[in-house]
Phi, psi and omega in degrees: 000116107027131186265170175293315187310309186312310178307308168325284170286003162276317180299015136293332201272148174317299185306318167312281177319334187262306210224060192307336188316319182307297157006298183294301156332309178285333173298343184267013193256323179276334175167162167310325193219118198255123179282119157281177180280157175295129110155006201264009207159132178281359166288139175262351172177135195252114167227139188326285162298165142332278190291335164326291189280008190255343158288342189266256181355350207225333172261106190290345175275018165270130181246154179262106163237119191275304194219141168283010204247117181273020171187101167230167247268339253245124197274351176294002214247295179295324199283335190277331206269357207246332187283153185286356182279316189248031186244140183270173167282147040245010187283302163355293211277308143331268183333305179310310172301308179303306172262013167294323211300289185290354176265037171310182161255012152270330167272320160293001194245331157291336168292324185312305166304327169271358162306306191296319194296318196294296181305321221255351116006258170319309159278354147332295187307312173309328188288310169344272193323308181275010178319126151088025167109338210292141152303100207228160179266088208273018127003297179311320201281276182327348138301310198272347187288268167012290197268306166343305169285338190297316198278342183301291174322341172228350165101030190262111170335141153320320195279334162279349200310321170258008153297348169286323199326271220276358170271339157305285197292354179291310209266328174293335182275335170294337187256007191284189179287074253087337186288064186236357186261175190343287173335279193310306185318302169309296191296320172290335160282331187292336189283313191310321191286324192265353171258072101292275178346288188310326171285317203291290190332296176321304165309319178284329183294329191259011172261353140259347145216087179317167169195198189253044168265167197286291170351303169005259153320348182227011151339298190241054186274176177305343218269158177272130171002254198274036142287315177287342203257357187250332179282344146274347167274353166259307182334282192304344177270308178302343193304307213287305185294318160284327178278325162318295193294351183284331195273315186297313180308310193303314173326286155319325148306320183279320173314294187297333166305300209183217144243142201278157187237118187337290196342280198307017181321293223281328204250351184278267168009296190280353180276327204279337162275346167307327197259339198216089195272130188297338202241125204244300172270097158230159176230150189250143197224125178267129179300010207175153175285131165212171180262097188250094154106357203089342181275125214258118143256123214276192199276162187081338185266150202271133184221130186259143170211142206262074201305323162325296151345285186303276172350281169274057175266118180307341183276001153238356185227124148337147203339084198277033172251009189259131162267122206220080178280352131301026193275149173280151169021089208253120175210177197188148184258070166276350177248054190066208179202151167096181186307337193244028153341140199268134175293349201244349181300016161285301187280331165306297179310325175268352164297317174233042114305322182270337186282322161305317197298330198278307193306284203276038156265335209269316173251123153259027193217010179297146203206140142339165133240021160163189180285127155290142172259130216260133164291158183301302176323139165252306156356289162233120205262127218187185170214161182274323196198149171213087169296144199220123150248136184308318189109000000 
């Protein structure tokens, strides 16, 4: 049997990175909460289990930490860390309130027809490309839904929209396991700076013509210039990019089942987040000595938790490496757990309901047309590419 830190560094590894599950299995052969050796690693333990992380995730004395540096010179580093995903209380919470306010679920439950218009919209387009047999990339698909609704929704030209990519994936590489080196850093700052720019901008324009979009709505909220301008650059990098990754991942699963029944949108989304949780990696610095799991951690130490992992820990889900969207009593942390709960799993979920439902009602003869290629990121589990023929 494999120690953790060995385990640790093969999810590191090309194989490790493509295909982390055996990996999660041997940590649950060891335990809920995986001790690492002292220097072998900046984590002092990785944890595992179910209930672990959904205790850790939920235990505000786990602090969210990007950086020690309360003011660092690096700006992807100030633009993420300036945001309610990497701010502890009492700030987290402030920030938080402010877009629970305009994200109600009377206003997410009125977006919803316009989610649906948008996907069937986007599969038109999708139908086009793959007209007469070609071989198409639902990547593609699988992107444009996602940052479309982000941008309808906040009010972001259609026309700047592929202008996110590649400064999203500059700040996702950075923050993947390993992603630290020169290179990545330098390229994740120049995107902080210029989608910093593109929101200021943004912001000073709807504060002289407003409209009924969310940007709007929080201009003149409590929050300061660039509290709103670091809370929007993560809101649009996280919207997308998990949802990008629910859909491509749910693909290949429902493909590789069977053939899928529209009807069943709602129950495909939650197996499929559960079995291939787009959010793979998160880390924790404990404030205070605490007890997780039997294990005592102490204050100061970097704590990895693995959600993907936990989602198939058998102790809580029955033979959990089987995609089973008949499963009982199915639950899962693909948005977290606790006080720090993903504010947008509201918008995610209805992306992909109208998008399963919408797909295999409109191709029902949708088919692979060769191997997917799974991205690189371990952080986010997800693909470079997936070829398709419509049917």
């Amino acid at each position: 049997m494999r120690t953790a830190n060995e385990i640790l560094v093969a999810l590191g590894s090309e194989d490790g990175r493509r295909d982390p599950m055996p990996l999660f299995a041997e940590l649950h052969r060891i335990g809920p909460v995986c001790r690492l050796e002292p220097g072998s690693s900046p984590y002092a333990v990785v944890v595992n289990g179910y209930d672990a992380a959904q205790d850790a995730l939920k235990d505000t004395r786990f602090h969210r930490l990007l950086t020690a540096d309360p003011d660092p010179k690096d700006a992807v580093l100030r633009r993420l860390g300036g945001s309610m995903m990497f701010r502890n209380e009492p700030d987290h919470l402030r920030m938080r309130k402010v877009f629970q306010a305009v994200l109600t679920p009377r206003r997410l439950t009125g977006f919803e027809p316009v989610v649906e218009a948008l996907t069937a919209e986007l599969l038109e387009d999708l139908g086009k490309a793959g007209a007469d047999g070609q071989v198409i990339d639902f990547v593609d698909f699988a992107y444009r839904l996602p940052i479309t609704v982000i941008g309808t929704f906040l009010g972001i030209p259609r026309s700047d929209l592929g202008w996110f990519r590649d400064r999203t994936k500059a700040i996702d590489d950075y923050l993947d396991l390993g992603g630290k080196a020169p290179e990545r850093l330098a390229a994740a700052n120049q995107a902080a700076d210029e989608l910093n720019d593109y929101y200021a901008r943004m912001l000073a324009d709807r504060r002289v013509r407003p409209t009924d979009d969310l940007v709007s709505s929080l201009v003149d909220s409590e929050l300061a210039e660039q509290e709103l301008i670091d809370n929007l650059l993560v809101l649009v990098n996280a919207s997308f990019v998990t949802t990008m990754n629910l859909l491509t991942n749910g693909l290949e699963l429902l493909l590789d089942a069977g053939t899928p029944d529209p009807s069943r949108a709602a129950d495909y989304v939650e197996e499929v987040l559960r079995h291939q949780s787009s959010v793979q990696l998160i880390s924790r610095k404990a404030s205070v000595d605490v007890e997780l799991a039997g294990e005592t951690i102490t204050a100061g130490s970097l704590v990895l938790i693995l959600p993907g992992a936990a989602n198939r820990d058998p102790a809580k889900h029955p033979d959990a490496d089987t995609f089973d969207p008949d499963r009982q009593d199915l639950q899962h942390l693909s948005f977290g757990a606790g006080p720090f709960y993903c504010v947008g799993a509201g918008l995610a979920r209805m992306e992909g309901r109208a998008a399963f439902s919408q797909l295999f009602q409109r191709f029902p003869q949708l088919k692979l047309a060769g191997e997917p290629v799974r991205s690189h990121s371990l952080l986010l589990r997800g693909h470079q590419s997936m070829p398709i023929r419509l049917g």
